[in-house]
C-alpha positions in Angstrom: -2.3 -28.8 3.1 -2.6 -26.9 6.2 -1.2 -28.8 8.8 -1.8 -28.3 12.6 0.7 -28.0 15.5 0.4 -31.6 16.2 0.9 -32.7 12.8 3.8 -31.2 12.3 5.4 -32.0 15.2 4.6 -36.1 15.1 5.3 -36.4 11.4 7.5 -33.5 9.8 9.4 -32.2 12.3 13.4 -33.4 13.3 13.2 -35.9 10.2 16.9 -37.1 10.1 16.4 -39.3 7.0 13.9 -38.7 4.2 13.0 -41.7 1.7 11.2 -41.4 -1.6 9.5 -43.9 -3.1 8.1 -46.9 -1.1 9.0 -49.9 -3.1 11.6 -52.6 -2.7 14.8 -50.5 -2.5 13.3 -47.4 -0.7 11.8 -49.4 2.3 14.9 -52.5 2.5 17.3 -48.9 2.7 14.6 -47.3 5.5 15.0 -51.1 6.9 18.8 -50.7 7.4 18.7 -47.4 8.2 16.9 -47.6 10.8 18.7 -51.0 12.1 22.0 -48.8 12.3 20.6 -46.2 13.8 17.8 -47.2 15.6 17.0 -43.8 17.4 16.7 -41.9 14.0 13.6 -40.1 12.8 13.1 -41.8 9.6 10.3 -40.9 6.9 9.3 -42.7 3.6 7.0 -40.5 1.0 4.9 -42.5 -1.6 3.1 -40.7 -4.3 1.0 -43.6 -4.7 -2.3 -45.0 -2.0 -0.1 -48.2 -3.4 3.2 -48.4 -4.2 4.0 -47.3 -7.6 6.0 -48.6 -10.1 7.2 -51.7 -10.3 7.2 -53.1 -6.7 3.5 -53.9 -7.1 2.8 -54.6 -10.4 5.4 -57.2 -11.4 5.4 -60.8 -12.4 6.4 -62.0 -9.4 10.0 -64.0 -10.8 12.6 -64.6 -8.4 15.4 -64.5 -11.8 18.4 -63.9 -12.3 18.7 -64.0 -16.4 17.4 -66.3 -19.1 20.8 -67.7 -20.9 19.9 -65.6 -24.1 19.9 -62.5 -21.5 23.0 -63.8 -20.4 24.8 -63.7 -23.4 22.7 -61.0 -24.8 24.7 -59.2 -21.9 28.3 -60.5 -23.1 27.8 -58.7 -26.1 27.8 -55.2 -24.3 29.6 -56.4 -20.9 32.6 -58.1 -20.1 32.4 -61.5 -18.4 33.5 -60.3 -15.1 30.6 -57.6 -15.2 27.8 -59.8 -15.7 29.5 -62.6 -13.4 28.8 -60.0 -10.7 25.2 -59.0 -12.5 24.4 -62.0 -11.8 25.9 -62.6 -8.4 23.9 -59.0 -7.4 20.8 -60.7 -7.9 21.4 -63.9 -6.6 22.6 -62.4 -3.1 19.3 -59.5 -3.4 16.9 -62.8 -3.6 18.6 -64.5 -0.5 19.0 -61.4 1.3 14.6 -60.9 0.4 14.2 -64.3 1.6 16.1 -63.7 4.7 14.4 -60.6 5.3 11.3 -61.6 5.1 10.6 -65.1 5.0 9.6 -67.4 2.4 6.4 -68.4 3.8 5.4 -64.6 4.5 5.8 -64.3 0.2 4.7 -67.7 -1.1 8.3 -68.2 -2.6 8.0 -71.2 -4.7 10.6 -73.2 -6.9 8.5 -75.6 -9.4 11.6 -77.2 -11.1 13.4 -73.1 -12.1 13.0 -70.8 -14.4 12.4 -72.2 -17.9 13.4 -70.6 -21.4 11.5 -71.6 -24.2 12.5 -70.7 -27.8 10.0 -70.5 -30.9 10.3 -72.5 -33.7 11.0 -69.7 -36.2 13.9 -68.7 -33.3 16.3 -71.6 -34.8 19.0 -69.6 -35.0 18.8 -68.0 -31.1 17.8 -71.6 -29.9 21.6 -72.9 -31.6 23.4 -70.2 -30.4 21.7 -70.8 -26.6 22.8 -74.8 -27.2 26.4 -74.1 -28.2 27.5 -71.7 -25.2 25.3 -73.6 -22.4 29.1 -74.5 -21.4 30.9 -71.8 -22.0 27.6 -69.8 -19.3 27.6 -72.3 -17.1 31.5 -71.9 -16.6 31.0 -68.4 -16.4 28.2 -68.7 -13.3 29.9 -71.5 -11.6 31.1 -69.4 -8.9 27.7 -68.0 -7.9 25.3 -71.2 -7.6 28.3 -74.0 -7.2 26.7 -75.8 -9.9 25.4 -75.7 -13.7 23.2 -72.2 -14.3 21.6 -73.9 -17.4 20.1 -77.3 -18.3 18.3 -78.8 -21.0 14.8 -79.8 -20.3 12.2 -81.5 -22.3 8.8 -79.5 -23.4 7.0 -81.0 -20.3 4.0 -78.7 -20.3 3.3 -79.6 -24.0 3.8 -75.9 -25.5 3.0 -75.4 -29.3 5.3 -74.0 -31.9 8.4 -74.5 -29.9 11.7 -76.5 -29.7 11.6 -80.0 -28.0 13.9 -78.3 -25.5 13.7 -75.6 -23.2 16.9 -74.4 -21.4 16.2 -73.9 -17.6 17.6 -72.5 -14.2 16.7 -75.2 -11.6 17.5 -71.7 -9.1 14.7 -69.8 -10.2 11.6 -69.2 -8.2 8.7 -67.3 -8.0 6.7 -65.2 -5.4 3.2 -63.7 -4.7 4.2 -59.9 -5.1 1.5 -58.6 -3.3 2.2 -61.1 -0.1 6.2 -59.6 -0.5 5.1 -56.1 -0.5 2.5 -56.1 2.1 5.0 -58.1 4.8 7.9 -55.2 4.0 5.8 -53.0 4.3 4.4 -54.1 7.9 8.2 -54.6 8.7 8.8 -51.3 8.3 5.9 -49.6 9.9 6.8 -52.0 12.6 10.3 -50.8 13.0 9.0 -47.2 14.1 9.9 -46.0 10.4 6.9 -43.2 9.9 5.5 -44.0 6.1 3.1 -41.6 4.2 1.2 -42.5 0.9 0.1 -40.4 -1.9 2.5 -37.8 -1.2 4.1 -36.7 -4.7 7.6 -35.3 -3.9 8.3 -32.1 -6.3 11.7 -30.9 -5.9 14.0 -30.5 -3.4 16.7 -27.9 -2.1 20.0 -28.5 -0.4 21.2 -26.3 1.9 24.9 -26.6 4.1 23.4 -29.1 6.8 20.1 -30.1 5.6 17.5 -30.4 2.6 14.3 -28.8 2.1 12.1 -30.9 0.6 8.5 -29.4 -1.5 6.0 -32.4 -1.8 2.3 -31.2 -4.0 1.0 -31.0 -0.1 3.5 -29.8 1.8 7.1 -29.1 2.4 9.6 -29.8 5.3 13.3 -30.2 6.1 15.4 -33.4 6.3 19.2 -34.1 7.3 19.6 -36.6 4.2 17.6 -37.7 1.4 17.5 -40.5 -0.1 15.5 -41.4 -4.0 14.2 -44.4 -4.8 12.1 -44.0 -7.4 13.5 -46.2 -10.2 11.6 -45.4 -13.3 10.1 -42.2 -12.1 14.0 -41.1 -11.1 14.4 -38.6 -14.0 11.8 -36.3 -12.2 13.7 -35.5 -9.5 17.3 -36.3 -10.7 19.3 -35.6 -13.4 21.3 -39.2 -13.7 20.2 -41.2 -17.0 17.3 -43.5 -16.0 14.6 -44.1 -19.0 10.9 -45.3 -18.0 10.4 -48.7 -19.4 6.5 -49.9 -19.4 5.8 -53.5 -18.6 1.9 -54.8 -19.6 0.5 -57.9 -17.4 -2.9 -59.4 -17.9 -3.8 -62.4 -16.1 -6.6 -64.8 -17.0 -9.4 -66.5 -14.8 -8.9 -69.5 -12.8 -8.4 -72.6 -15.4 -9.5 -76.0 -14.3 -7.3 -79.0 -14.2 -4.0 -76.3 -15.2 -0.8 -78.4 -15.2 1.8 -75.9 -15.8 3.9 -74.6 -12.9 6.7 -72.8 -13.1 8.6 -69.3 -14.7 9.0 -69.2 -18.2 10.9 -66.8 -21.1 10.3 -66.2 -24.2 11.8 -64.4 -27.4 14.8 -63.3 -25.0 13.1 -62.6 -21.5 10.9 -60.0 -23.7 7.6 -62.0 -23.0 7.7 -64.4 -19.7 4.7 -66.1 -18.0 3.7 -68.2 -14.5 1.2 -70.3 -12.7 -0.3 -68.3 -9.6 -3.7 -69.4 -8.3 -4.5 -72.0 -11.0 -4.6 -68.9 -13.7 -1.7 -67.9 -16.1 -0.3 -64.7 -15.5 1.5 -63.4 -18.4 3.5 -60.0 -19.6 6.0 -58.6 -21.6 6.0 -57.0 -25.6 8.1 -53.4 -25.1 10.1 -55.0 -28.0 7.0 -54.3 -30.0 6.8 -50.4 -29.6 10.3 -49.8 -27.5 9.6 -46.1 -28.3 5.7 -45.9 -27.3 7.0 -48.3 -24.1 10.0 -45.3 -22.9 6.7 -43.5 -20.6 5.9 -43.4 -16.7 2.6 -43.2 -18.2 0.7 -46.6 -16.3 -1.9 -48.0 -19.2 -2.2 -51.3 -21.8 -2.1 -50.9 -25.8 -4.1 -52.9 -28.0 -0.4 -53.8 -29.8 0.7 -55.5 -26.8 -2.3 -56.5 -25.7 -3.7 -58.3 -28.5 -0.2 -59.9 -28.6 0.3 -61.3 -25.2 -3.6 -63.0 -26.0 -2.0 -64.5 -29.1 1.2 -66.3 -26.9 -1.7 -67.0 -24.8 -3.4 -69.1 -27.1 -1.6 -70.3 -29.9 1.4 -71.2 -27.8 0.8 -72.0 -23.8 -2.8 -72.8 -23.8 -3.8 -73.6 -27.6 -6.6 -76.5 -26.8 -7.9 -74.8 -23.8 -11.3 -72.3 -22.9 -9.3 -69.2 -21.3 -11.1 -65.4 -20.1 -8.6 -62.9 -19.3 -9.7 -61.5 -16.1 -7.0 -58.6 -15.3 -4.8 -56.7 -17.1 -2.2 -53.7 -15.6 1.1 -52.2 -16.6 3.7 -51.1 -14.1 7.3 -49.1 -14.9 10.7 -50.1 -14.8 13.6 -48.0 -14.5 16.4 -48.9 -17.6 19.2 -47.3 -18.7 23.3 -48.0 -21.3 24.3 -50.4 -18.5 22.6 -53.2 -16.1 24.3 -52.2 -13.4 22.2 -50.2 -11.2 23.1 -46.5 -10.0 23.8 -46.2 -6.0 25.7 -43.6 -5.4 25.9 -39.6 -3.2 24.6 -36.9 -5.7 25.5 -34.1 -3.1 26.3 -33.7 0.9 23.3 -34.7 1.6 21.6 -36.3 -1.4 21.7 -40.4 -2.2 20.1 -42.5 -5.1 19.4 -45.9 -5.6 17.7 -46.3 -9.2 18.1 -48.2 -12.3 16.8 -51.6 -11.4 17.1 -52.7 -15.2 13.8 -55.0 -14.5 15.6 -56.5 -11.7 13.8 -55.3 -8.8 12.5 -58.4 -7.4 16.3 -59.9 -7.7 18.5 -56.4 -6.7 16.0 -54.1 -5.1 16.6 -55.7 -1.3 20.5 -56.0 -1.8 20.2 -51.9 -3.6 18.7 -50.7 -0.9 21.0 -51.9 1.7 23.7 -50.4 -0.3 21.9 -46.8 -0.5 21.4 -47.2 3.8 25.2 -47.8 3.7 26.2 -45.0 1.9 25.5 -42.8 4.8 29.1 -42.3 7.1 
């Protein structure tokens, strides 16, 4: 790109802190950035027109853990580890909601987060039943009250137990309503943003970074990534790509269900939004083939998520898929999400683990505050 004078002095010029990625964690830390120092220059770079990843193209759960992700998690964690899992992404959901308002991202809470458990899944379904305690003590200090509680098959699934285990916490949001309002936060805090700018490398020098985008490059005082699943591109810390397929259907008439739901371990989970089903999930189909930062659908998944569709939510009723989209996640050995300096002048804030909805505001704050 060959920029003028004025360009470059309104946009790339005295940049004291350089952002990439424009999702969840990259604007909340641009947010906090520039509430501590209000008189910075602060720029955010998106490769996307959109943004990318997983900030857009999620399901839209306000969650914190289905039980058999919970003790899924015990398995490779200790308790006090996913105790504060779990208290991570119930603070990152307040903080969102004080951040931007409820009403400004539909958040909605019909009844929690339900986990439903196929009938062929007798032995998860026990194991679920006989440590609701044992959870429930465990998360006691973050919501005050029971995590889990049975609940009765209200919405009249088919080939399931008579019992679902919910969290009466859970919500849900429109993601595009979420996105859109941080978004117009942060353009509105004087924070300069640029889209489909691909950030290529980057070079640190004694007292600032140069930073080489596919257009154009410039210098920065501190950089900050926050790419989540596209981290590996530009860093060397362990984050794998994780692909998550969506398809939504057309409006149904008369549809009764409301709520969150998970299935076969969180690996499949489905909502109401705008009287359609929306409804993603099957990596634990093709984990391998899944592991790209390549967006697209598979006919595997695909033809698998219109199966749950319906044989198990929606068996008795007309349904026409009307959308379907992927987006990628950022996973990695451990939940816990990497914020941390990678040099003098070089920050992260990646590894959402699926989480971003839940962590991404509360990550974000925590990469801002990793500047002294």
């Amino acid at each position: 790109m060959n920029l003028s004078y004025w360009e470059y002095k309104s946009w790339l010029s005295n940049i004291e802190y350089t952002i990439v990625g424009s999702g969840i964690v990259g604007l909340n830390c641009a947010l906090h950035l520039k509430k501590q120092y209000p008189k910075a220059k602060i720029l955010v770079l998106e490769r996307g027109v959109l943004p990318q990843g997983a900030s857009t193209k999620n399901a839209g759960f306000a969650c914190f853990g289905s039980i058999s992700e919970v003790l899924s998690d015990l398995k490779r964690h200790s308790e006090e580890e996913v105790l504060q899992l779990v208290l991570k992404r119930w603070e990152g959901i307040q903080l969102l909601r004080e951040t931007l308002g409820d009403k400004q991202m539909d958040y909605q809470n019909y009844g929690g987060g339900h986990e439903v458990f196929l009938k062929e899944q007798i032995h998860l379904y026990e194991d679920c039943l006989e440590n609701l305690h044992r959870v429930n003590t465990l998360l006691k200090p973050v919501f005050g009250k029971d995590a889990f509680v049975e609940h009765p098959n209200s919405f009249n699934f088919k080939g399931v137990w008579k019992n679902y285990i919910t969290n009466p916490f859970e919500g849900q949001i429109n993601t595009g309503k979420m996105m859109k309002t941080l978004v117009a936060k942060v353009q509105n805090s004087g924070v300069i943003t640029l889209n489909a700018i691909g950030v290529d490398s980057y070079q640190e020098n004694e007292d600032h970074v140069i930073v080489k985008t596919d257009q154009f490059e410039f210098k920065t005082n501190k950089l900050f990534i926050a790419t989540n699943g596209f981290a590996s591109q530009l860093i060397v810390e362990t984050v794998k790509p994780a692909r998550a397929q969506v398809l939504i259907t057309k409006p149904i008439e008369n549809l009764s269900i409301k709520g969150t739901f998970h299935l076969d371990e969180g690996y499949y989970y489905f909502r109401n939004i705008d009287n359609r089903i929306l409804l993603g999930g099957g990596r634990n189909l093709d984990f391998k083939g899944e592991e790209t930062s390549s967006f697209g659908e598979t006919a595997l998944i695909q033809n698998r998520l219109e199966e749950i569709l319906h044989s198990i939510i929606l068996p008795n009723t007309p349904i026409e898929i009307d959308l379907r989209w992927s987006g990628i996640m950022g996973m990695g050995n451990q939940k816990k999400p990497i914020v941390k300096q990678l040099a003098n002048n070089v920050y992260c804030g990646v590894r959402m683990g699926g989480m971003g909805i839940a962590i991404g505001s509360l990550v974000g704050k925590e990469l801002a505050n990793l500047v002294k």
